[in-house]
C-alpha positions as CSV (number, residue, x, y, z in Angstrom):
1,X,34.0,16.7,71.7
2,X,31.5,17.6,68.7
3,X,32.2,20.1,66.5
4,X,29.5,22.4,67.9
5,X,30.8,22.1,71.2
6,X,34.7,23.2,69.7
7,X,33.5,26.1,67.6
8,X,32.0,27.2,71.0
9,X,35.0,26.4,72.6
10,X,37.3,28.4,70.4
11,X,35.1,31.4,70.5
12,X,35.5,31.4,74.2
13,X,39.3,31.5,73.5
14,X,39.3,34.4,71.4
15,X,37.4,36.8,73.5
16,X,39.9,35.4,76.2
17,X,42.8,36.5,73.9
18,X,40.5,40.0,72.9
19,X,40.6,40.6,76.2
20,X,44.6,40.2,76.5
21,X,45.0,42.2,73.5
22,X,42.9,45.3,74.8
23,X,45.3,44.4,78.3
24,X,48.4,45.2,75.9
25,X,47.2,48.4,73.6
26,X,46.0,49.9,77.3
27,X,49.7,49.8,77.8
28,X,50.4,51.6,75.1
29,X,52.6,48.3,73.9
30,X,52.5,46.3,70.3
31,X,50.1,43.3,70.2
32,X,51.9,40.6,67.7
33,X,49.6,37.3,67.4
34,X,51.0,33.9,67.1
35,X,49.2,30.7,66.4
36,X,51.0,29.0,69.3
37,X,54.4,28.7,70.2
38,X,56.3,30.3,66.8
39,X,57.0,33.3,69.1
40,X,59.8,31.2,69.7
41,X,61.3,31.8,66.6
42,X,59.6,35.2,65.3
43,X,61.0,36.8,68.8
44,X,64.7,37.6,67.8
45,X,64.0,38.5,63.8
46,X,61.4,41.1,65.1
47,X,63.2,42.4,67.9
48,X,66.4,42.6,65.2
49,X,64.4,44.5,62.3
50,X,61.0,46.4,63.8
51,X,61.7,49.2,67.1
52,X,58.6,48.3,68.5
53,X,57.4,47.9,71.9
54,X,56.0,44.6,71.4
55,X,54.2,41.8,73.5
56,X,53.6,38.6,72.1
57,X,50.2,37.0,71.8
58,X,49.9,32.9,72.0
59,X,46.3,32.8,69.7
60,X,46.3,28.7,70.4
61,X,45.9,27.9,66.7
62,X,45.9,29.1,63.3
63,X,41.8,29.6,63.2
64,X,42.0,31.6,66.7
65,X,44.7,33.9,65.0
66,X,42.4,34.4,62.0
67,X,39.1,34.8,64.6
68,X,41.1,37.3,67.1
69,X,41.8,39.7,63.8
70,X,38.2,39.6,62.8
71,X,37.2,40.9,66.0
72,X,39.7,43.3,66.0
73,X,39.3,44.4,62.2
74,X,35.5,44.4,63.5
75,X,35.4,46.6,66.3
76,X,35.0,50.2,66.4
77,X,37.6,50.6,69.2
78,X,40.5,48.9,67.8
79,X,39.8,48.3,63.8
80,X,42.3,50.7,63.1
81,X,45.2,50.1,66.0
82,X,48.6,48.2,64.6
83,X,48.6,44.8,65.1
84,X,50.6,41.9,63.1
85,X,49.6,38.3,62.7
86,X,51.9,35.6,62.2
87,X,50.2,32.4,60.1
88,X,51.6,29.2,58.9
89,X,51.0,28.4,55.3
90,X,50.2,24.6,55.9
91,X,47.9,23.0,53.7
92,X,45.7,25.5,53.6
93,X,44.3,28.0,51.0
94,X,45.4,31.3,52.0
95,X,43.6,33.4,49.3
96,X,42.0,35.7,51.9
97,X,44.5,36.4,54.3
98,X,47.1,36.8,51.6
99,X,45.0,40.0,51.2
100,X,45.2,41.1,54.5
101,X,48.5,43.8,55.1
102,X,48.4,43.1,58.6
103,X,49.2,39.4,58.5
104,X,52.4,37.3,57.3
105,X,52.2,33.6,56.0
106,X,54.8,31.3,55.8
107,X,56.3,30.6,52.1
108,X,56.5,27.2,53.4
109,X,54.3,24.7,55.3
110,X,55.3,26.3,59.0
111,X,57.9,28.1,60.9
112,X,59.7,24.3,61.5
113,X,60.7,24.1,57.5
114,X,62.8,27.5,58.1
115,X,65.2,24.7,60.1
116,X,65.8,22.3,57.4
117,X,68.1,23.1,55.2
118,X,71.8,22.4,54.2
119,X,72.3,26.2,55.2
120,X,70.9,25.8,58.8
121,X,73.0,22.6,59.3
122,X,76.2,24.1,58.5
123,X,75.5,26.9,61.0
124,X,75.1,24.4,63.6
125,X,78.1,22.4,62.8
126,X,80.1,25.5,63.2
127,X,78.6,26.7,66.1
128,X,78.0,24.3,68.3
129,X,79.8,21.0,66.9
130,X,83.1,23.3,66.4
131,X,84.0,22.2,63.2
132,X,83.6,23.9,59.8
133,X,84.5,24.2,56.1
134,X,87.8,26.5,56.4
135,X,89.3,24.0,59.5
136,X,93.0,22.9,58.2
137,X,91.4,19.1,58.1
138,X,87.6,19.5,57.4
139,X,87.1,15.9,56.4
140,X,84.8,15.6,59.4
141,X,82.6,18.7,58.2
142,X,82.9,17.1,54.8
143,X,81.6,13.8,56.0
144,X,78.5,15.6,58.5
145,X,77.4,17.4,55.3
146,X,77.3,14.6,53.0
147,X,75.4,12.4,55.7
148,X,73.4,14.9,55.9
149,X,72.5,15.5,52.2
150,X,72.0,11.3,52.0
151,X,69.6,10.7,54.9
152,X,68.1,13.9,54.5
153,X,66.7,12.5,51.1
154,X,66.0,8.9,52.5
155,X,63.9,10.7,55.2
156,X,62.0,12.4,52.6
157,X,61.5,9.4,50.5
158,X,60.2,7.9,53.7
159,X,58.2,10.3,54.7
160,X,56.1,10.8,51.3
161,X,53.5,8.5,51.8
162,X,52.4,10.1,55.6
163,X,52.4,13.9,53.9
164,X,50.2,12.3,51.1
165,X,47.9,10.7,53.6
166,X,47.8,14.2,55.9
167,X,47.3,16.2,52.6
168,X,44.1,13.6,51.7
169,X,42.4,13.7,55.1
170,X,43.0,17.8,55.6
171,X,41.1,18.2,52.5
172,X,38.4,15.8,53.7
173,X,38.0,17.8,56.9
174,X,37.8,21.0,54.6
175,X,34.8,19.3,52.7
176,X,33.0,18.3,56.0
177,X,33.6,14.6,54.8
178,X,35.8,13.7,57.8
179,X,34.3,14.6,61.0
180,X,37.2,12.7,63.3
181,X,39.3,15.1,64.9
182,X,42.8,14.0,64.1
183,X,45.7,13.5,67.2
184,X,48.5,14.8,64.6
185,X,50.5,16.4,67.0
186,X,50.6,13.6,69.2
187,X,52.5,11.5,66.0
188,X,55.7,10.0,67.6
189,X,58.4,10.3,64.7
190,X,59.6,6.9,65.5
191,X,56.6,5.2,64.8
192,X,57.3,6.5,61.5
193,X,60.9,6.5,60.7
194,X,64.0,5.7,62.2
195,X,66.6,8.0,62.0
196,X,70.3,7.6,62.4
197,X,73.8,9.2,60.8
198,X,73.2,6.9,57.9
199,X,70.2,5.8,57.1
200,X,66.1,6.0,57.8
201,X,63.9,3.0,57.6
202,X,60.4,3.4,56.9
203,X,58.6,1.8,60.0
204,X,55.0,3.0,58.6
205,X,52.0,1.4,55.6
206,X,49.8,3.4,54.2
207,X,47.5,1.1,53.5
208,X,47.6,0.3,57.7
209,X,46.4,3.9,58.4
210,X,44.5,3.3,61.3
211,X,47.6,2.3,62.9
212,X,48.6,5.7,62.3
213,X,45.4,7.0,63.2
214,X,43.4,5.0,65.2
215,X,40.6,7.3,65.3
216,X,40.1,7.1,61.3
217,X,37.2,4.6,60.2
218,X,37.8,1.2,58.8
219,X,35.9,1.7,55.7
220,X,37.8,4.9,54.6
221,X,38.4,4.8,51.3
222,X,42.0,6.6,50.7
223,X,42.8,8.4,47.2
224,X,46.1,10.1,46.9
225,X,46.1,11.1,43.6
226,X,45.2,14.8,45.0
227,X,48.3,14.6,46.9
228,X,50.8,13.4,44.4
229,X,49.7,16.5,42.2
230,X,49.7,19.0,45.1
231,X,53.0,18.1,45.8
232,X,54.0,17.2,42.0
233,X,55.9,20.5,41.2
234,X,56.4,22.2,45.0
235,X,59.9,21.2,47.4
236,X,58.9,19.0,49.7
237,X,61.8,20.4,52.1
238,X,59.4,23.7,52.4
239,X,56.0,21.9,51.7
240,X,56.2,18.9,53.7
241,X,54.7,19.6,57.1
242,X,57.0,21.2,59.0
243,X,57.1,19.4,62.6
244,X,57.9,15.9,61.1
245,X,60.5,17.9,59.2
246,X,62.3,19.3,62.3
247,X,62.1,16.3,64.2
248,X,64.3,14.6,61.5
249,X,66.8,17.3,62.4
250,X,66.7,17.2,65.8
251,X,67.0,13.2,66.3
252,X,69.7,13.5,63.3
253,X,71.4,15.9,65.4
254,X,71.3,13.9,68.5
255,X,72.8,10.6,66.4
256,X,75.2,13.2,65.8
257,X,76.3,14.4,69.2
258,X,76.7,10.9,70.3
259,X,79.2,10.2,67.9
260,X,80.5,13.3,68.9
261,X,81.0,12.3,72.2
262,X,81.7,8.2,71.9
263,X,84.5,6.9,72.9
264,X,85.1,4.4,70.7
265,X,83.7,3.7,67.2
266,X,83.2,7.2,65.9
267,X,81.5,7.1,62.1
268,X,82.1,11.2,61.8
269,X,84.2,12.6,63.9
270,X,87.8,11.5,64.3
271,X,88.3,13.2,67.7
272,X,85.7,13.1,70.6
273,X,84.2,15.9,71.9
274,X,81.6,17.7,74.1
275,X,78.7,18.9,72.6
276,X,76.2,21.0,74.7
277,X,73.0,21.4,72.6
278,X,70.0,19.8,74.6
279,X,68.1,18.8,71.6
280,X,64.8,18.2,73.8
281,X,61.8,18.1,71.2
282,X,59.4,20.8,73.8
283,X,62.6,23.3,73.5
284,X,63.8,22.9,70.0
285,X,62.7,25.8,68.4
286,X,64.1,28.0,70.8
287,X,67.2,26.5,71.0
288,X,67.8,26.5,67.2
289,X,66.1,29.8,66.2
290,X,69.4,31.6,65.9
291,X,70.3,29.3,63.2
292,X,67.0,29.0,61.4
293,X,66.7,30.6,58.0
294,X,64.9,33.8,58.0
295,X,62.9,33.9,54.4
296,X,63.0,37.7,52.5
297,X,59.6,37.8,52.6
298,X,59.9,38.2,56.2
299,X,62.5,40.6,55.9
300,X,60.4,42.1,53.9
301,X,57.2,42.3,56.0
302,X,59.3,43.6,58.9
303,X,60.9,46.6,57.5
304,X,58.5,47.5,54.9
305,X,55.3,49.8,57.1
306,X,52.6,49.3,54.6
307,X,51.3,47.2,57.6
308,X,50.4,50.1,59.8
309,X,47.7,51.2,56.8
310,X,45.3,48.4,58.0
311,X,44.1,46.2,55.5
């Protein structure tokens, strides 16, 4: 597809979603826009700390959430009707919409980094592993954490080289200097790690990138010097894009409940047991959002009004 021919596209898709907005405010309900799926894990904390009689809107991207408030801010109709947008931060800048009171942004690279830290993990071990740090023997919650901690950094370590790579090309799309349309999403996390309860191996070159990305030119010349200093002084937990982040977790946390539930040869747990989480990568955010971090900023946004004086 050209890029003519998506710009077209995408316009199409906001007046499709203009046309479910002005669906919602006819029913006198509240229009929250999502870039895609983050509704997932937005739902409960707005439910929890806004009364509003809201219906969610899946925008299809972080462009078609900035396009659908344009038109919105832009008509005569609905310019001033309450509306909240949710954006991810990624590695964008945000200048612009940082102004807008209407719109939150992520203090991280996406909703998936709110599901990756130490915090998050212990929740889950209590919850649904049923062990925890008051137990009368919590030598096997001693021994999850500290796994944790250790592969956790490996899988950073492991993982630099592919956010430094996505950080390069983004900024060549941004320029106009990369006109393939990159199949990110579509990025298998065991092509580029493997994960279990005690180690990750990098499986990935970054000098091989069109193995990564077969769509990427042969002659591409690759500077990461941009990269290292972008990501020089920020935490890669919160900065490193987000989906590869929560995949870790999730194929971590399925290493986990197999040892959970072996037989024989148990490297965590001294006792087996039955752990119920599905862990399939379409449903993970839903399935984890209870135990997902929930930053003050959001907080924030949620219970402080200003929004409803349209920015």
């Amino acid at each position: 597809m050209s890029r003519v021919q998506a710009m077209a596209q995408e316009r199409h898709n906001i007046s499709v979603k203009y046309t479910e907005f002005m669906r919602i405010i006819a029913k006198k309900k509240f229009p929250i826009c999502f870039e895609g799926e983050d509704e997932k894990y937005y739902s409960i904390r707005i439910s929890n700390l806004c009364s509003l009689d809201w219906v969610g809107i899946n925008c299809g991207g972080k462009s078609k959430v900035i396009g659908l408030r344009e038109k919105i801010r832009q008509s005569e109709a609905y310019s001033n009707k309450n509306v909240l947008f949710f954006i991810d931060h990624d590695f964008d800048n945000n200048d612009k919409a940082r102004n807008f009171k209407d719109t939150y942004i992520t203090p991280c690279y996406s909703i998936e980094n709110f599901y990756f830290s130490e915090e998050v993990f212990k929740k889950i071990l209590k919850s649904e592993f049923n062990i925890g740090e008051y137990d009368e023997d919590n030598t096997c919650y001693r021994n999850a954490i500290e796994s944790f901690k250790k592969v956790k950094i490996d899988f950073i370590n492991a993982i630099t080289d592919f956010n430094n790579l996505i950080y390069f090309l983004r900024k060549k799309e941004v320029a106009g200097e990369l006109l393939t349309n990159l199949n990110i999403n579509n990025i298998d996390i065991n092509d580029l790690v493997g994960i279990s309860i005690s180690s990750v191996e990098k499986k990935y070159n970054i000098t091989e990138y069109r193995n990564i990305f077969p769509e990427l030119p042969e002659n591409l010349q690759i500077d990461l010097n941009y990269s290292i200093d972008y990501f020089q002084d920020r935490c890669k937990e919160k900065y490193f894009r987000g989906k590869q982040n929560l995949e870790f977790l999730r194929v971590f946390l399925t290493a986990l409940k197999q040892d959970r539930g072996s037989k024989t040869n148990r490297k965590i747990f001294r006792e087996k047991g039955r752990v119920k989480l599905q862990l399939s990568k379409a449903n993970i955010v839903s399935e984890l959002s209870q135990y997902a971090d929930t930053p003050v900023c959001l907080q924030e946004f949620l219970t402080n009004d200003s929004w409803t004086e349209v920015a």
